[in-house]
C-alpha positions as CSV (number, residue, x, y, z in Angstrom):
1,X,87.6,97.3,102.2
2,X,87.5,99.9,104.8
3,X,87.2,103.4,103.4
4,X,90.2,106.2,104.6
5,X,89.6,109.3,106.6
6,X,91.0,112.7,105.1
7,X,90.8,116.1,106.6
8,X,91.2,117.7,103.1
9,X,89.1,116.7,100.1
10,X,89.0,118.0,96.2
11,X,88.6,121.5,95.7
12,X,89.6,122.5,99.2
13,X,92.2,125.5,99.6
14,X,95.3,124.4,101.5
15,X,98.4,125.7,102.5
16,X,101.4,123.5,103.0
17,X,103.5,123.6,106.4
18,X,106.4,121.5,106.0
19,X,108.8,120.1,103.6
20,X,110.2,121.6,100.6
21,X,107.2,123.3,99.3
22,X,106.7,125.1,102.6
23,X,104.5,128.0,102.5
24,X,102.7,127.6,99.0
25,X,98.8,127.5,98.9
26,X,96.8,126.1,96.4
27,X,93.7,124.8,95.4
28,X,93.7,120.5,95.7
29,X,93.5,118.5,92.8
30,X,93.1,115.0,93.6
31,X,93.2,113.0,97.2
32,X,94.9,109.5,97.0
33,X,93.9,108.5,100.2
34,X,95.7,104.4,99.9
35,X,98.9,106.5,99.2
36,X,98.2,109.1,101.8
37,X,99.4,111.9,98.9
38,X,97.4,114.7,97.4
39,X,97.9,116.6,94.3
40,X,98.2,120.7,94.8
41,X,97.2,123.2,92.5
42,X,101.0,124.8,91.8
43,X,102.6,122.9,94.3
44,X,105.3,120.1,93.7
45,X,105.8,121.1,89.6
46,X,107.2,118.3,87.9
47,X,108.6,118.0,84.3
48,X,108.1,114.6,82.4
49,X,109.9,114.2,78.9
50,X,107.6,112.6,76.3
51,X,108.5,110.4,73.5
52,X,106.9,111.3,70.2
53,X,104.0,110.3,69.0
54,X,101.1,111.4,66.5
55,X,100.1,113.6,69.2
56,X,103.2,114.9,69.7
57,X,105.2,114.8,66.6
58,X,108.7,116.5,68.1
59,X,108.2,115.0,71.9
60,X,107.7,117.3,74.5
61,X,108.4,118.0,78.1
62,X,105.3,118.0,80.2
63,X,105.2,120.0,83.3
64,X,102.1,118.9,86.1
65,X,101.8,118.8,89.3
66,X,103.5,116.1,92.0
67,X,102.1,114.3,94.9
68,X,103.2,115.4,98.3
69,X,102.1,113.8,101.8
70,X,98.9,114.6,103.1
71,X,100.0,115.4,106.7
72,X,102.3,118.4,105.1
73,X,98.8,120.1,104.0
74,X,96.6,122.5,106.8
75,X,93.2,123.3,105.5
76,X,92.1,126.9,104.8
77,X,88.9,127.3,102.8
78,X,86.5,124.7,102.6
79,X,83.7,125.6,99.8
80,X,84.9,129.5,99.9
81,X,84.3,129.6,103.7
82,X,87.3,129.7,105.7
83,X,87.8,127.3,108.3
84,X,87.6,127.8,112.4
85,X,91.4,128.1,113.6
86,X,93.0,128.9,110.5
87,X,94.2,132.6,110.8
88,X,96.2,133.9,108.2
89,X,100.5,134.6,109.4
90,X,99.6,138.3,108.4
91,X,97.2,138.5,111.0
92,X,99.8,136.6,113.8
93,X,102.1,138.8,112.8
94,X,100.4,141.7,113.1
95,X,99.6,141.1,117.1
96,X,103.5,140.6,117.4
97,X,104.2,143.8,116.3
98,X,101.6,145.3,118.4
99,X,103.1,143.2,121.3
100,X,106.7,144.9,120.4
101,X,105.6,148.1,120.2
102,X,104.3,148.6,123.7
């Protein structure tokens, strides 16, 4: 059983880059590294009808969170300390405009 590498573990603060859900941020739920998914706080909402039950005496439509890929996720805070190389687009897009300006 040889153990999988992430980049991004529980409770880290990610953004996503690509895919449908580009440009969303969240706080990470779960890592399922043999899938290669994680689980993003906000990210990916999914609605899932439920029968009734004793819990539930009319049913119910569930909304939680999906599973995207992991390589759509870039890492922003780790522990509340932002990570080396991760700049914000406000602050790209600030020296752009500085750039046109001149």
């Amino acid at each position: 059983m040889n153990r999988i590498k992430c980049h991004v573990k529980k409770g880290d603060h990610v953004e996503v880059i690509s895919g449908n859900f580009r440009g969303s941020s969240g706080k990470i739920l779960a890592v399922l590294p043999q899938k290669q998914r994680v689980l993003v706080e906000g990210v990916r909402i999914i609605k899932k009808h439920l029968r009734k039950s004793q819990d539930n005496p009319s049913g119910k439509i569930a909304e939680r969170e999906g599973p995207i890929h992991i390589s759509n996720v870039k890492l922003i805070e780790r522990d509340g300390k932002p990570v080396k190389g991760a700049e914000s687009k406000t602050k790209k897009e600030k020296k752009k405009s500085r750039s046109t300006e001149k």
